[in-house]
Residue, then its C-alpha position, 0 to 999 in steps of 0.5 A: x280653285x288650285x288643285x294638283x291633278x294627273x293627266x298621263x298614267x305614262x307619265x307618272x309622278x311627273x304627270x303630276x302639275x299644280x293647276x286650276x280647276x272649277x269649283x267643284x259640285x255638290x251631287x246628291x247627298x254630298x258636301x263641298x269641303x274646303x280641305x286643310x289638310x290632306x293624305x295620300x297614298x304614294x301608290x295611288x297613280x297604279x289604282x283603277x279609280x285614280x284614271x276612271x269612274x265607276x263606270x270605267x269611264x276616263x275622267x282625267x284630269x283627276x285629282x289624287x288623294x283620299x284623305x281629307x280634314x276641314x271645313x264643310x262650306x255647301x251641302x248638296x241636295x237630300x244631305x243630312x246629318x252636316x252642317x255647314x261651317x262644320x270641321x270635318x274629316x274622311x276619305x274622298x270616294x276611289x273613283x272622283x276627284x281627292x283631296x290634294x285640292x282647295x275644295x272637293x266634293x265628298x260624300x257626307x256618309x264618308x264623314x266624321x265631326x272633327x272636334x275644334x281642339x283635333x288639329x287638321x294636321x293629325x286629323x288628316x293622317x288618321x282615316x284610311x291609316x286608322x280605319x284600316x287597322x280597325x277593319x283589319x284586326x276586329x272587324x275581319x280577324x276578330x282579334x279579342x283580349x288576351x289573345x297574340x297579334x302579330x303586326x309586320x310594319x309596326x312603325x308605319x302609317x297603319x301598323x302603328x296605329x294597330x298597335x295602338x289599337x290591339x294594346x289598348x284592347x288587352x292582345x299581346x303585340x309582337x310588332x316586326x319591322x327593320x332595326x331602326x323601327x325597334x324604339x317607336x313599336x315599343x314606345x307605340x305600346x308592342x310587347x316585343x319587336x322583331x327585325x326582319x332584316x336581322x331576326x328570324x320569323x318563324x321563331x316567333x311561335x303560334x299567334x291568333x292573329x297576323x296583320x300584314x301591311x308588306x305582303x310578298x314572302x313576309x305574308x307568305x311565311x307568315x301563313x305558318x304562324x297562324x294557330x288553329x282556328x287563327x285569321x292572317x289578315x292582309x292589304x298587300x295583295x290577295x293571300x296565295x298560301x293559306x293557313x293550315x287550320x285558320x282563316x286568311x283574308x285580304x280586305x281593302x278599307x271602307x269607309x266607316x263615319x260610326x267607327x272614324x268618329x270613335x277614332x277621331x275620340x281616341x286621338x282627341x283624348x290622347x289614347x291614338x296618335x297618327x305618326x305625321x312625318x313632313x308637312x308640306x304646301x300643297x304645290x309641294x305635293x307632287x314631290x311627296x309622291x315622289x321615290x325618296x329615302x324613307x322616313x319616318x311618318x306619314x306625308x301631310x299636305x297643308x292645303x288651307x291655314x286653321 
């Protein structure tokens, strides 16, 4: 099969080749998913697992990407709850072989149905994005109706869908971002947008709760703005400056097949919509890795047509 692989951490996006590889095998438990769509993280050749296995065994050349939609077409030993010829999508495992690949090995746990009227397209921009705003407002701030919640880079893959999210359950949204992101967070559903090139932060008074995707001083800054008994949640980096009276916590997403169904729900009912950007052929992918002028929505790798 083609997959793109990385063999250098020297060598960076350039390490990154279309190649072949074996046909990947189904372990315990698992499923082999012939991939149509795939995302990505730009970051992911700096991550531990894209280089070695749990056990911190090298396992390169590996094979980035961690996002997937498809069709499941072998189960492995013990794997319950898929069917072959089944639409699927999910999150690839950290430390094994992604999904910017023809197939891929996946747990079935990490997998959610995919319904036949969801594209791929959309399906695949919707797992680590979607289930990182989840975990970060409900799961860890506990964000409820009525409350204010505070998103910084609510135009992005994750903050637009948390806005998404934090309007539909009844929260004040304040979303923050740069001049050009104004449009998009109130059309996502922001009550109002802050631009942090322009605005000043600390004008915008107490909230229950701050999401950060961007860390550096915007999380620092942010701790200030946390009212009493309030949660800071974050992505970007373990929190150094806390709260005076509240909570802050960094989180890294996990995998949720319950919570990635009721997603995929939302987007097939037109309640949550993924911001996809470029679309590209799977040879193209180590391009899409590549520092380029910022767009506007999330890469999407077309592996395989419907």
């Amino acid at each position: 099969m083609h997959a793109i692989t990385v063999k250098d951490r020297d060598a960076g996006v350039a390490g990154l080749a279309l190649t072949e590889l074996p046909h990947p095998h189904a372990a315990e438990n698992d499923v082999i998913v012939r991939v149509h769509a795939a995302g990505f993280t730009p970051g992911e050749l700096t991550w531990p697992g894209t280089w070695t296995d749990r056990a911190g065994r090298d396992r390169t050349p590996s094979v980035p990407g961690h996002e997937l939609s498809g069709v499941v077409t072998e189960l492995g030993y013990g794997t319950t709850g898929l069917t072959v010829g089944q639409r699927v999508c999910g999150l690839a495992d950290w430390t094994r072989d992604g999904s910017l690949a023809e197939y891929t090995a996946v747990e079935a746990r990490n997998l959610a149905p995919l319904p036949a009227d969801v594209d791929h397209i959309a399906a695949a921009a919707l797992p680590i994005s979607g289930l990182t705003a989840w975990q970060g407002l409900f799961d860890h701030a506990r964000l409820t109706t009525g409350q204010t919640v505070l998103i910084h880079g609510a135009a992005g893959g994750v903050g637009s869908l948390a806005v998404q999210l934090a309007r539909a359950a009844g929260a004040q949204v304040i979303g923050t971002g740069r001049a050009a992101d104004r449009q998009q967070a109130l059309k996502l559903g922001a009550h109002t947008f802050v631009d942090l090139q322009a605005e000043r932060l600390e004008d915008i008074g107490d909230v229950d709760v701050v999401f950060d995707v961007i860390g550096g001083e915007i999380l620092d800054r942010s701790t200030a703005l946390v009212r009493a008994g309030g949660t800071l949640v974050t992505i970007a980096r373990p929190v150094t400056v806390h709260p005076a009276d509240g909570r802050a916590v960094f989180f890294v997403v996990e995998p949720d097949r319950a919570r990635l169904a009721d997603l995929v729900t939302r987007l097939r009912d037109g309640r949550l919509k993924p911001i996809v950007g470029a679309v590209l052929p799977l040879a193209e992918a180590p391009t899409a890795f590549a520092p380029q002028k910022r767009a506007q929505g999330k890469t999407i790798i077309r592996v395989a047509e419907d």
